[in-house]
C-alpha positions as CSV (number, residue, x, y, z in Angstrom):
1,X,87.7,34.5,-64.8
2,X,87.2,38.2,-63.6
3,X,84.5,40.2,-65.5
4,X,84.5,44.1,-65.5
5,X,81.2,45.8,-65.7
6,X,81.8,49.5,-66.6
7,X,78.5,52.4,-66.4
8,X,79.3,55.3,-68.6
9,X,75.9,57.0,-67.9
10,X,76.3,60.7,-67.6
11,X,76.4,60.9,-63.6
12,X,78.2,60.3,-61.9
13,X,80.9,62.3,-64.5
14,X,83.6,59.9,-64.2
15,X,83.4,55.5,-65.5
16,X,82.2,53.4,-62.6
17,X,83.6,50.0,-63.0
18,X,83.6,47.4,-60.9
19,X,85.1,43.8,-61.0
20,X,83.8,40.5,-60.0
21,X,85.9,37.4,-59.4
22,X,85.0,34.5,-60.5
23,X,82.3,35.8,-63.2
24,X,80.8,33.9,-65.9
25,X,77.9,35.5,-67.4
26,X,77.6,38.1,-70.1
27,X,76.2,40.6,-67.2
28,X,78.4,40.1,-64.3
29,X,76.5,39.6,-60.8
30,X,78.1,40.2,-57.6
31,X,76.2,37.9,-55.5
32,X,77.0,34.8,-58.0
33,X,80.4,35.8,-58.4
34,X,80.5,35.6,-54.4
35,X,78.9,32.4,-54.4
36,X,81.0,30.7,-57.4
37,X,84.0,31.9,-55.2
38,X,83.0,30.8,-51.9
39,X,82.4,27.3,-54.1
40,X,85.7,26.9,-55.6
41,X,87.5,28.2,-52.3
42,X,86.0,25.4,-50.9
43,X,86.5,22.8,-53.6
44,X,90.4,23.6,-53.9
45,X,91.2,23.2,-49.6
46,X,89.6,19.8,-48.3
47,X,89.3,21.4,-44.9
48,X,86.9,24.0,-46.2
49,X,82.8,23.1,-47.0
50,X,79.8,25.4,-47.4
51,X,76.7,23.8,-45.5
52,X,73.7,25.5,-44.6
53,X,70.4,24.3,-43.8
54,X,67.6,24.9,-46.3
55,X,65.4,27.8,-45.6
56,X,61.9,27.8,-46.2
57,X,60.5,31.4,-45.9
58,X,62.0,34.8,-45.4
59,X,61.9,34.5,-42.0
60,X,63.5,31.2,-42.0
61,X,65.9,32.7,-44.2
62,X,66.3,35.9,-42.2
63,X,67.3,33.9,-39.4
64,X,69.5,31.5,-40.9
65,X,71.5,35.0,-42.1
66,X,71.1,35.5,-38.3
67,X,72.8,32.3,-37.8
68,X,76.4,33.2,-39.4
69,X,75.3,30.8,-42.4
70,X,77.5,31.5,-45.6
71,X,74.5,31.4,-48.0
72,X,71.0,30.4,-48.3
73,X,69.3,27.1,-49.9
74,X,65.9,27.5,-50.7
75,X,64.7,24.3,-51.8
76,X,61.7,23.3,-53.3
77,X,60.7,21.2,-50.7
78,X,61.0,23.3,-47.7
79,X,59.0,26.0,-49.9
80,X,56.3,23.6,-50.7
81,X,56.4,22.6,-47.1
82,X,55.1,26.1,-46.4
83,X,51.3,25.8,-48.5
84,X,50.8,22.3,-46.8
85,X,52.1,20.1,-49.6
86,X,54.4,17.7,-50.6
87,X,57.3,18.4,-53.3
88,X,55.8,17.4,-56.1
89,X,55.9,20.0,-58.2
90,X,53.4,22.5,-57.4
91,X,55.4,25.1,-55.8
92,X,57.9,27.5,-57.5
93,X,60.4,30.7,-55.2
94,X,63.3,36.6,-50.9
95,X,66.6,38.6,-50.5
96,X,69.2,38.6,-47.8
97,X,72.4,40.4,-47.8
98,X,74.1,36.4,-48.2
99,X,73.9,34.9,-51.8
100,X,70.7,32.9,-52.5
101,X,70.7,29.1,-54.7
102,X,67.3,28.3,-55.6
103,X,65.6,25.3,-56.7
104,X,64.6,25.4,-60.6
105,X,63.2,21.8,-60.6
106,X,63.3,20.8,-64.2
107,X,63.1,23.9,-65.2
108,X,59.0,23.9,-66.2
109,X,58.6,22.6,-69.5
110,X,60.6,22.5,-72.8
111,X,64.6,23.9,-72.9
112,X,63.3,26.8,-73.9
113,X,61.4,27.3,-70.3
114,X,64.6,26.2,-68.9
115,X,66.6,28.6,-70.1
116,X,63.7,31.4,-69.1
117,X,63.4,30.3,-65.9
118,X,67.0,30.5,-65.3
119,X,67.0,34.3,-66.6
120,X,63.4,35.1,-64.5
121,X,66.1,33.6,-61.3
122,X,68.7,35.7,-62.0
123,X,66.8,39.1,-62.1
124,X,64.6,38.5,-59.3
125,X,68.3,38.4,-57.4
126,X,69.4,34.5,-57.2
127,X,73.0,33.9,-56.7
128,X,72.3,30.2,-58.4
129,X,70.0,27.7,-59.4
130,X,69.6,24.0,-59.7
131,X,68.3,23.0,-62.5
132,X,67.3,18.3,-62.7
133,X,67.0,15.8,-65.0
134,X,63.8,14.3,-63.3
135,X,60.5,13.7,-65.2
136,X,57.6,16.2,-64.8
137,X,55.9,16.2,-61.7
138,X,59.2,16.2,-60.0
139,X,59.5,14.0,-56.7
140,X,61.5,14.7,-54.0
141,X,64.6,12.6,-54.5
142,X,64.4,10.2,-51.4
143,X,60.9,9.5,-52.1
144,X,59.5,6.8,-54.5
145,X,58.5,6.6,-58.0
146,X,60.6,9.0,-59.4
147,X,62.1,8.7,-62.8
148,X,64.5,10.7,-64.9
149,X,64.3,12.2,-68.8
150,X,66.3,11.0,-71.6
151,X,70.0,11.7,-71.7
152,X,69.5,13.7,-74.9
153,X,66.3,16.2,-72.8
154,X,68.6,16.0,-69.3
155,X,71.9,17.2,-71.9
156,X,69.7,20.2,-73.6
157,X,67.9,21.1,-70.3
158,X,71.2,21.7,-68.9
159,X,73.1,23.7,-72.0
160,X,69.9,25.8,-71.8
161,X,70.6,27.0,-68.2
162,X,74.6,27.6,-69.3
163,X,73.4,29.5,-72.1
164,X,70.8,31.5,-70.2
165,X,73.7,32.0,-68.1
166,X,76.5,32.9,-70.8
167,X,74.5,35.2,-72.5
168,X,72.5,37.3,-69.7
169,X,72.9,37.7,-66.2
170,X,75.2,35.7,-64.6
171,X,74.2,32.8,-62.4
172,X,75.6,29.6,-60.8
173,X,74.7,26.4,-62.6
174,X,74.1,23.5,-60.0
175,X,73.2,20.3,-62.2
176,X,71.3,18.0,-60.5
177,X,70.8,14.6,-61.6
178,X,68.6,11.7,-60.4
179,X,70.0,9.0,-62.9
180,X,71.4,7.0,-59.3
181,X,67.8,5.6,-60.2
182,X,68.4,3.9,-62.9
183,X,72.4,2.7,-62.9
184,X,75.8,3.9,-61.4
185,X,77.0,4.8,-65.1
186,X,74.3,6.4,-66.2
187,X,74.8,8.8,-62.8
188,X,77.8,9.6,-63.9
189,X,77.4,9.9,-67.3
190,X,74.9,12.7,-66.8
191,X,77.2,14.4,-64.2
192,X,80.2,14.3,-66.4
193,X,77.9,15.4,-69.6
194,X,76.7,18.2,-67.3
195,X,80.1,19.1,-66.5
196,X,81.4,19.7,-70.1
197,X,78.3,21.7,-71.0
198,X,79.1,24.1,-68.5
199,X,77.4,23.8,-65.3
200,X,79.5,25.1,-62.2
201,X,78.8,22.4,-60.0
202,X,77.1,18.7,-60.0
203,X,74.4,17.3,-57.7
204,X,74.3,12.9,-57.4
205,X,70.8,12.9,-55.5
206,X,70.9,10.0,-52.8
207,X,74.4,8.4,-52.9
208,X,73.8,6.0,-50.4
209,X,77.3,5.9,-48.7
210,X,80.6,7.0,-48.1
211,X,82.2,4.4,-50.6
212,X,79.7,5.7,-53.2
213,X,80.2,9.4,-52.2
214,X,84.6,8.4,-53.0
215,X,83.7,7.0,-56.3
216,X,81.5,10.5,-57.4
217,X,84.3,12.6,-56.1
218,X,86.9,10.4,-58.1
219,X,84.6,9.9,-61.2
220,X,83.1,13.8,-61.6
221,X,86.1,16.4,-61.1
222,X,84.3,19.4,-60.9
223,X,83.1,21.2,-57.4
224,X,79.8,19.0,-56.0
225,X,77.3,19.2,-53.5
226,X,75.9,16.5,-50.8
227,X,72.4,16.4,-49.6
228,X,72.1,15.4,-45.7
229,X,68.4,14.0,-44.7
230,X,68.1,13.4,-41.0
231,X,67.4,9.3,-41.7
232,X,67.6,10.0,-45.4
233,X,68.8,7.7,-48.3
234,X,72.6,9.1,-47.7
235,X,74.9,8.2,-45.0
236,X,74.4,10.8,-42.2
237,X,78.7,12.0,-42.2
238,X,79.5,14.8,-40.8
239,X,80.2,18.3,-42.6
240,X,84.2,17.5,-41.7
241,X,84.2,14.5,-43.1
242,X,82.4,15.3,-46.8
243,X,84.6,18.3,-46.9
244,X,87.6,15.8,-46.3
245,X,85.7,13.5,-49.3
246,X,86.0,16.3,-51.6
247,X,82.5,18.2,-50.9
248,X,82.6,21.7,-51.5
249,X,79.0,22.3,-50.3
250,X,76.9,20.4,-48.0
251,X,72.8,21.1,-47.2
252,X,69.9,19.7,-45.0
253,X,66.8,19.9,-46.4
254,X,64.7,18.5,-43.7
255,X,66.6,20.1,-40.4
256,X,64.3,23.8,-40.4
257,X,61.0,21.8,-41.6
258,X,61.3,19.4,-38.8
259,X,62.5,21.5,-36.5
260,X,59.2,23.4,-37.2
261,X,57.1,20.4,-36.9
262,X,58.6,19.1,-33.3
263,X,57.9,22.7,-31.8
264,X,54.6,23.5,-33.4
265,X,52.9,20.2,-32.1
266,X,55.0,20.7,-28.8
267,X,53.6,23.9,-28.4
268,X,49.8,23.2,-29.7
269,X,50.0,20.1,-27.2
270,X,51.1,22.5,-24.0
271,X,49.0,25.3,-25.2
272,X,45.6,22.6,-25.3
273,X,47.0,21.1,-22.3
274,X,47.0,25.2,-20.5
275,X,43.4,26.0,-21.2
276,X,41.8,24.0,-18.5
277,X,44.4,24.9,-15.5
278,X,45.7,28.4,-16.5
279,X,48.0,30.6,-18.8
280,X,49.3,29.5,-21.9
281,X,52.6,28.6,-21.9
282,X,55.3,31.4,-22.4
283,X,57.5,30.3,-25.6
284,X,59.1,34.1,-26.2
285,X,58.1,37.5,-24.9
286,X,56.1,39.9,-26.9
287,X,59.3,41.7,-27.7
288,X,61.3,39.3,-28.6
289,X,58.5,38.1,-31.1
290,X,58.2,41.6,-32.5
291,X,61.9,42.1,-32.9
292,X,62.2,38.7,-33.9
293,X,59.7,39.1,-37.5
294,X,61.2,42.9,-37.6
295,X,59.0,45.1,-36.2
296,X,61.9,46.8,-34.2
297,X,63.4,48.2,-37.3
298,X,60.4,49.2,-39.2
299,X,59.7,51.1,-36.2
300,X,62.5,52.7,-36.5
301,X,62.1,53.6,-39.6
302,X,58.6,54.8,-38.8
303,X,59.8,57.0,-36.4
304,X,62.7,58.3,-38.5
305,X,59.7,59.6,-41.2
306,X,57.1,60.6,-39.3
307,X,59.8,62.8,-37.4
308,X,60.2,64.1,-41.1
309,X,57.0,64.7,-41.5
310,X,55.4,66.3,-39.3
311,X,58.6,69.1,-38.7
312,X,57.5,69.6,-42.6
313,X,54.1,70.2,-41.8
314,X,54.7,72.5,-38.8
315,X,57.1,74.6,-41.0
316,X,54.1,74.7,-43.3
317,X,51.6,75.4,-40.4
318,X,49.6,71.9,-40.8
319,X,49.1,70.6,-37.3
320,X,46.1,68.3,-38.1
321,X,48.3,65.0,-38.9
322,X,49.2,62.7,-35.7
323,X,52.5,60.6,-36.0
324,X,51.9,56.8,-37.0
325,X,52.4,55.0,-33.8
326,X,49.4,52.4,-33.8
327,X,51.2,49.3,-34.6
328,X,53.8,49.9,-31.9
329,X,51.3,50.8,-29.2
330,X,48.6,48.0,-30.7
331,X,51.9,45.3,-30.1
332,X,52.4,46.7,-26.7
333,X,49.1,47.0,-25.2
334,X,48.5,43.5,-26.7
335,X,51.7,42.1,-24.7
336,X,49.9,44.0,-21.5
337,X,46.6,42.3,-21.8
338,X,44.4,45.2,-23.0
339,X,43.4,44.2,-26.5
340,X,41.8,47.0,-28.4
């Protein structure tokens, strides 16, 4: 479907409309439309998958962008990664130019929480948001003692998220569901359920192996995702061969987290092992580090205003205002040994 969203405000004089592919909601958003598309592109050519690795910050995210990834995963886990904890539900949700899904979790309380947590993910900017049938506290779904909600709370949860979606800003519906737990048919029950309510793609957390991933794909006809965990629950197959399965979207939860883990105690290991012998070791230069978190541009954009002004001030005479340059000089003098 193709939505049209025209503005007939006053300026400019002439209607603005513009078209997004693909739309669904009431309010047409281009980055869910882009995602929905890149989804379905993938879904309909077996030799197509999205995969991306699941950010955990806005750097992380920034440089996954970097990275020529089609979209961003921001997962609950990763996030809760960041504050020290485990996923288990006590962490909720930044913006890139690449369309963003995030993690709803079970959506924080009753359908009606569901379906305003869907609407608070649209506005803040989320291209789409998964949304499971897991009791509250979640668990992450390759740990233990995790359980799922009836079918009839997992059925409205879901319909809540299509209907925040329907009738406000559009958003991509990922379904999760957690049911593996319990039996194979009541997996896929919940899927298919999920599918005729609306959602725009399903989620089968931890299908064990390729024979069970075949089944999902023959069972559920509707675009899904697979969930790759470095020694996970789920056979470790390649992004070729899910998209060859019938995957449209692949993502690796754990591959930034423990990236971060091997180098931070590799480094606090070297850096302990330097203090007794001589300089710490040299992981990146100062200016890679600074252009690295984006102090480069906002630099640049320092110097582009202060340029501005101060030419206003000497047009108005005011000489008693210096340019902002203490960051930039504080970085350098810093990465030269003089610390002020």
């Amino acid at each position: 479907m193709t939505s049209s969203y025209s503005d007939n405000v006053p300026y400019p004089p002439e209607t603005v409309t513009l078209t997004f592919p693909n739309s669904r909601g009431r309010l047409p958003s281009a980055q869910a439309s882009r995602l929905r598309s890149m989804m379905l592109e993938a879904w309909a050519d077996k030799a197509k998958i999205l995969g991306t690795p699941c950010s955990y910050d806005a750097l992380s995210s920034r440089l996954v962008e970097e990275a020529g990834f089609p979209f961003l995963f921001l997962s609950g886990y990763t996030v809760a990664s960041t504050h020290g904890l485990p996923d288990t539900g006590y962490i909720i949700m930044q913006q890139v130019s690449i369309p963003i899904m995030v993690d709803g979790d079970t959506g924080y309380g009753s359908p009606l929480n569901v379906k305003r947590t869907v609407e608070s993910f649209a506005l803040a900017g989320a291209a789409g948001v998964m949304v499971e049938d897991q009791t509250w506290p979640k668990r992450c779904g390759h740990t233990k003692e995790k359980s799922v909600v009836s079918r009839e709370e997992a059925f409205a949860r879901i319909q809540a998220a299509c209907d925040a979606r329907d009738n406000s800003l559009d958003i991509l519906i990922l379904a999760r569901t957690d049911s593996l737990v319990l039996v194979w048919d009541e997996a896929v029950c919940h899927a298919q359920e999920f599918q005729r309510i609306g959602a725009d793609a399903v989620f089968v957390e931890a299908l064990p192996d390729r024979a069970a991933m075949e089944r999902a794909i023959k069972e559920i006809r509707v675009p899904m995702m697979a969930n790759i965990i470095e020694g996970g629950l789920t056979e470790n197959l390649s992004a070729v061969e899910l998209a060859e399965l019938g995957f449209a979207v692949v993502v690796y939860p754990f591959t930034l987290v423990a990236a971060k883990l091997k180098s931070i105690r590799e480094m606090l290991r070297a850096l302990k092992g330097s203090m007794s012998v001589g300089a710490p070791p040299m992981i990146l230069s100062a200016e890679d580090v600074c252009k690295g978190v984006g102090f480069t541009q906002y630099w640049d954009l320092e110097r582009k205003y202060a340029g501005a002004v101060e030419g206003k001030e000497e047009a108005n005479g005011d000489t008693g205002v210096i340019g902002s340059t203490e960051i930039e000089d504080g970085c350098h003098s810093e990465a030269n040994g003089k610390v002020h």
